[in-house]
N, C-alpha and C positions, 0 to 999 in steps of 0.2 A: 331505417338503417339496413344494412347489410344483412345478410346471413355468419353465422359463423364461418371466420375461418379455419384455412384445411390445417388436418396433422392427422400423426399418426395414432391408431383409435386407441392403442393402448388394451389393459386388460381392468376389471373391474375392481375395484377399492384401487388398486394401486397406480392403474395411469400406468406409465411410459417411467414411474419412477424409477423399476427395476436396470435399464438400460441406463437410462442416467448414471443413476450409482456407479453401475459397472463403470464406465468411462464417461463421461459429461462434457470431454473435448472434443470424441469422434461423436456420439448421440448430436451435439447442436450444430454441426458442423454436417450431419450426414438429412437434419430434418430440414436444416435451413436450402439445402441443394434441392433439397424432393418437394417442400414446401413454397418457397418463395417468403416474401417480404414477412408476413404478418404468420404465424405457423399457433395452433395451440395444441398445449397438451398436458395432462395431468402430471401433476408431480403428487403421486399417493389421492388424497381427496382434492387438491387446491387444481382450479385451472389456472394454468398461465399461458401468459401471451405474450411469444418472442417475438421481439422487432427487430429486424436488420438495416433499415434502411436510416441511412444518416437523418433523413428528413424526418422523421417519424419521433427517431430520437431528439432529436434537437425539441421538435414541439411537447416530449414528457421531461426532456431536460428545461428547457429554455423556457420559450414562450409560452407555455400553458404550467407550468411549473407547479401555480396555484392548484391546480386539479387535482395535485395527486401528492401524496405525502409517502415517511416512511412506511414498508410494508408492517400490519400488525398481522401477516400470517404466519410469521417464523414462530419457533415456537421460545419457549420462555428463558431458555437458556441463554442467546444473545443480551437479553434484558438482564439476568442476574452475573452478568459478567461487565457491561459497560454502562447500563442502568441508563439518565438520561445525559450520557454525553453527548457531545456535539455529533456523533455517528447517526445517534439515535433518535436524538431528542427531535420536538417536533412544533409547530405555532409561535406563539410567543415563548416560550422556554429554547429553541432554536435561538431565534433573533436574538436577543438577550447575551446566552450563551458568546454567541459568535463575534457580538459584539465586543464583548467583554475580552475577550480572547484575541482580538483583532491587531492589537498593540506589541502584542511577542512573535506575531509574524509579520508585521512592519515590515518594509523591504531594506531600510536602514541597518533596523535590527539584526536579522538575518544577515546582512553583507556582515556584519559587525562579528558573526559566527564563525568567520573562517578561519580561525588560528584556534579555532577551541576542534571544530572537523580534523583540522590538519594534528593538530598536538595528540588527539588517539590513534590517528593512522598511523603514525607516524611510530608512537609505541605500538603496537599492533605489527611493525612492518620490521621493527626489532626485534621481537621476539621468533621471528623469522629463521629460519637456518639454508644455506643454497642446497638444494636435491631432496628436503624433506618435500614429506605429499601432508599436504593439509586439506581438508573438507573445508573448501570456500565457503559454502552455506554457513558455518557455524563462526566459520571468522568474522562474515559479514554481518551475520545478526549481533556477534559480539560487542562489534563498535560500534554499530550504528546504537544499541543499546545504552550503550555509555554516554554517547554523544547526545540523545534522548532526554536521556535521565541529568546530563550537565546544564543542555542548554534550555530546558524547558521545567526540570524541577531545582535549575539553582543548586544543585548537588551533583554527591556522587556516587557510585556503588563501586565496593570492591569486589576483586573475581570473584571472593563464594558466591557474592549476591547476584552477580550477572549468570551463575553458572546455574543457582537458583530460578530466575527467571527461564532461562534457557531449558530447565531442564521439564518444567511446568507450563512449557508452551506446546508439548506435544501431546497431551491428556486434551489439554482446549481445542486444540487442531481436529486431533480426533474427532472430538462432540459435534465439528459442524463438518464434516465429511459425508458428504449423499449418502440415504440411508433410507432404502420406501420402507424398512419398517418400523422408522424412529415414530413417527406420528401414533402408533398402537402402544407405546411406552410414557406414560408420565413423568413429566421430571423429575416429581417425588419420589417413584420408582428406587427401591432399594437396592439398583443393578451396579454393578462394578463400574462399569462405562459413567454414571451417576454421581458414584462418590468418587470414584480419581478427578472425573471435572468436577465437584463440591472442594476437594480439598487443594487442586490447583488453583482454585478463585482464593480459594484462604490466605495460599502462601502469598498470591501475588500480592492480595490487599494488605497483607501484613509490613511486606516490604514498604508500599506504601503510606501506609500508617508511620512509618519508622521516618522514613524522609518529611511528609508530609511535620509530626512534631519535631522536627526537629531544626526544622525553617520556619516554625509556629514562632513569633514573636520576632522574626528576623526580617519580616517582609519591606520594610523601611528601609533597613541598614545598606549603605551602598557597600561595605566594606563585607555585606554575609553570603553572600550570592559566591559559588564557585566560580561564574561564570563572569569576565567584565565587560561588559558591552559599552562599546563605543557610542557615546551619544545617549546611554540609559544608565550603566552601571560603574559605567568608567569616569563618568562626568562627574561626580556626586549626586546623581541624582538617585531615585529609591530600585531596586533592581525590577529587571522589567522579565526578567524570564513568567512563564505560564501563572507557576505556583505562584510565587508569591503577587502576580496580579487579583488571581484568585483568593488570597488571603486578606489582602487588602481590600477589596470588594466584600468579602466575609464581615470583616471593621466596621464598614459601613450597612451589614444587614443585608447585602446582597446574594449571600451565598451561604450555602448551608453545608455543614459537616459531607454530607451525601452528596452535595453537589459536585465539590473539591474529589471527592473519592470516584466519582464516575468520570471524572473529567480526564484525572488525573492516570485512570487504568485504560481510558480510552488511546491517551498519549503512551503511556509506554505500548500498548501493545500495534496500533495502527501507526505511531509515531518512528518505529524502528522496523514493522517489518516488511513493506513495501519498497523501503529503500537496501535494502539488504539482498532479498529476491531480484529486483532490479540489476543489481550487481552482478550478483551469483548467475544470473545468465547470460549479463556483458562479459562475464568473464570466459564463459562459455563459448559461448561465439566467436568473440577476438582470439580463443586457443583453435579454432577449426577456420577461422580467416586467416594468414599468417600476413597478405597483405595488410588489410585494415589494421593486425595490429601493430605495426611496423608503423603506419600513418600514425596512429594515436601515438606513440612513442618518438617522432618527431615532432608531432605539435607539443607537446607536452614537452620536450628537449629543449623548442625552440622558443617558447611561450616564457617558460619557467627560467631558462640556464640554467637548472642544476641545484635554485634555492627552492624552500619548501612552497608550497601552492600554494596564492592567496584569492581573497577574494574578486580583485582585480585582475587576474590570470583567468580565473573563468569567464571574466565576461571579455576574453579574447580567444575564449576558445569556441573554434565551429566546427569540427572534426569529433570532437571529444563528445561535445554535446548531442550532432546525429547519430554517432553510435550507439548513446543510451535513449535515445527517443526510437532507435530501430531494433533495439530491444526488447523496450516497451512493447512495440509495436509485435512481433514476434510471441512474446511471453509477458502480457500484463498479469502483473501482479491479483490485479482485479480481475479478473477472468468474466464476471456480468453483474448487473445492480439490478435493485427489482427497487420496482415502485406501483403503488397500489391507489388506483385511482379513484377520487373521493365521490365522484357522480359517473352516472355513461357516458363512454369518450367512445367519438371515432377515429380510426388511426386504419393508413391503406385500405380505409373502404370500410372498413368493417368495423361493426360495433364492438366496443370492450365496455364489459361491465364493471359498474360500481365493486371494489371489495373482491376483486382478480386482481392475478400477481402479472404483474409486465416485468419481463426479464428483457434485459438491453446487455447485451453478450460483446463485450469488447475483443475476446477468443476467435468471435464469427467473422464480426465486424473488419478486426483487425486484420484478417486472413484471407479477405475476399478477393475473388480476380476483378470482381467488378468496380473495385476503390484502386487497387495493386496490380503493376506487372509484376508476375512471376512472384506472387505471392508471399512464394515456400521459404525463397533465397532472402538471405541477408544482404542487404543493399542502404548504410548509411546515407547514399546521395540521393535516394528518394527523398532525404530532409531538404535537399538545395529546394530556395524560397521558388522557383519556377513549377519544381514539380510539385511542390507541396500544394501549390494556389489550382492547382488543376483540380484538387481533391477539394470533394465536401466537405464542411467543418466537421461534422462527427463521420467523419469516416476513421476516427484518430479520437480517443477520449480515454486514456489511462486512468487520467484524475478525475473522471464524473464529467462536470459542467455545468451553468448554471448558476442559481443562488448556493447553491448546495453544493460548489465545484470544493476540492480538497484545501484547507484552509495552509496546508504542509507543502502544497506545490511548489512552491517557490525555495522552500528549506529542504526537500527532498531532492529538489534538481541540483543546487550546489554543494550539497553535501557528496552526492555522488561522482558528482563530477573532481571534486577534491581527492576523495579518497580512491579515485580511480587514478588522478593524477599522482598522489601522492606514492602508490603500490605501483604503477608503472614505472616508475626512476631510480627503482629499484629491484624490480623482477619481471617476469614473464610467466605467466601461470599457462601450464600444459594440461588440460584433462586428460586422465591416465587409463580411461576406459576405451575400450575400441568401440564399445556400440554407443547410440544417443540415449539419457536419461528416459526414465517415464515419467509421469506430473500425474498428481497426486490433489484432488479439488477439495478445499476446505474454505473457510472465509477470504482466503486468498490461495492463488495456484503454489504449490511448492514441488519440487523435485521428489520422485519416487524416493529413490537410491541415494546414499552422499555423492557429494560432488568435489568428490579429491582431485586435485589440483597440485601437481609437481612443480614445484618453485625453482627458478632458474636464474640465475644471479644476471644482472646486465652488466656487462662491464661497463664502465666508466670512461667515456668518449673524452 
């Protein structure tokens, strides 16, 4: 095989960590141009190995799949916070898992979800007033939380408990934020950084402990589920949301106390906040396009007339749906996935070894001239199926792909697109800042700065 490939040398113990930290948008964005396809470089002590190229990917996603499993070089903190959920998990504890889980993302199911999306937008868009400035980030992780926590734990939370959550999601955010000196700190470690994320896992799992008993014995009852789903919960049959599949599998010895708790923290926290972020930058966008948002607010006029969004409204909308695939594509949530390959792989020539981290950068990816004209720009019509088919399959992968693609893809795409719909037919959201946000790298990208947003009433055509 090959020689190693190029990057940049880096300084001893720490690698290229220190630049990372600093910025991790402009560092893989600036090695990927000087390097090419295949780049390595230390993160602290771990080598990794960035791929750019769709094909590359597609063979650590797709076809060689087998080869390479979750990374085990993060360090332990990811672990004592989602344990082995379907994030995490790995062999047959995966498969199992996923399969188990497979029946509450149903595409039935799902469609079945849209009056439960639309019914918190909907309060959420009430609680509204015309000229206030709201922080869209916090709107959007709000409902998408709720909506989370209805259509997957069968329940509900009230504001304290979502403000709760919300307010213990920025101790965790912290913990996985680049950091070349976190690897000389044990998790043990008595540091502040330590016990605010110790005691942000507490509270969350507490909330969950509280939901989780208190759908304990209800997993059957079609009438106990918040949520009614058509065809599962609405029919008399036993409710089909997450949890109590999970419970009922438990009935039968499939599933342990631990199980249900890593599953179920997996869901609130990946279940709400990639669809929120998602948002929070379409909404961004459409206030600095005043074209496009003008488009979105007649498909949505002319889709809807005026009654609330259903699920059937989405799948007539193709306007609505490029703009948050060109979102995506702009600011994935996922910013890159690492997978660590179980024997020596070759990939662009060159050898990757056994037990290296392979970073697949959807940031780099998504931003190339070489996949994209004109990159930088927002352009929803790069989605039309012509230009789409010109591009590689992974030149474009938000949700992973693969065995391992996002089990939520489907419930994240209509979720958003409703509650985009739904805030559209009633406002126009203006960012009130004169300059662009910064982003901020943690297990998903998030906004430096809040993301206030001046609410502007639409009149009524």
């Amino acid at each position: 095989m090959s020689i190693r490939p190029p990057g940049p040398n880096g300084v001893p113990l720490f690698g290229s960590g220190r630049q990372y930290a600093k910025d991790p948008f402009t560092f893989l964005t600036q090695v990927s141009e000087t390097y090419g396809d295949v780049v390595r470089f230390g993160l602290g002590p771990l080598d990794t190995y960035m791929l750019t190229n769709p094909a590359d990917i597609e063979r650590v996603l797709v076809s060689d799949d087998a080869r390479y499993r979750k990374p085990d070089f993060q360090d332990d903190a990811i672990g004592t916070l989602l344990g082995d959920g379907l994030l995490l998990s790995e062999g047959e504890t995966w498969r199992k898992q996923r399969q188990l889980a497979q029946p509450a993302f149903g595409p039935g199911r799902i469609s079945s979800l849209g009056e439960t999306m639309t019914d918190h937008a909907e309060s959420m868009v009430d609680g509204w007033a015309d000229g206030e400035v709201r922080d869209v980030q916090l709107e959007m992780a709000r409902v998408t939380v709720k909506i989370i926590v209805d259509a997957m734990f069968g329940s509900s939370l009230g504001d304290e408990r979502v403000k709760m959550v919300q307010e213990n999601l920025e101790p965790l955010g912290k913990r996985f934020e680049p950091d070349p000196m976190r690897f000389l700190v044990p998790d043990w470690a008595p540091t502040r950084e330590n016990r605010e994320y110790a005691e942000s896992v507490a509270v969350l799992e507490g909330i969950i402990d509280d939901v989780v008993s208190a759908r304990r014995g209800t997993e059957n009852d079609p009438s106990a589920a918040v949520t009614r789903d058509e065809g599962g919960d609405g029919d008399g049959g036993p409710p089909m949301d997450l949890l109590s599949v999970l419970l009922r599998a438990q009935g039968r010895g499939e599933q342990t106390d631990r199980q249900i708790r890593d599953e179920m923290m997996t869901m609130l926290l990946a279940g709400h906040d990639t669809t929120a972020l998602t948002l929070t930058y379409t909404w961004y966008l459409l206030s600095q396009h005043p074209d496009a948002e003008t488009k979105v607010q007649e498909e949505v006029d002319a889709v809807c007339g005026g009654e609330t969004p259903t699920a059937a409204d989405v799948r007539q909308f193709d306007y609505v749906e490029r703009v948050i695939q060109e979102a995506m594509r702009l600011y994935p949530p996922v910013y890159v996935i690492f997978r660590e390959p179980q024997v020596d792989v070759r990939l662009g020539g060159y050898r990757i070894p056994e037990g290296s981290a392979v970073m697949l950068p959807q940031w780099v990816v998504h931003r190339s001239p070489r996949w994209y004209d004109r990159p930088e720009e927002f352009d929803p019509d790069r989605w039309l199926p012509a230009r789409r088919a010109e591009r590689p399959r992974f030149s474009y992968f938000p949700f992973g792909g693969g065995p391992r693609h996002c089990i939520g893809k489907r419930f994240s795409m209509m979720e958003a697109q409703l509650i985009l719909a739904t805030v559209t037919q009633a406002y126009e959201l203006d960012y009130v800042r004169d300059e662009p946000f910064d982003l901020r790298g943690s297990l998903t990208m998030h906004p430096e700065e809040p993301m206030g947003m001046q609410l502007k009433r639409r009149e009524e055509s």
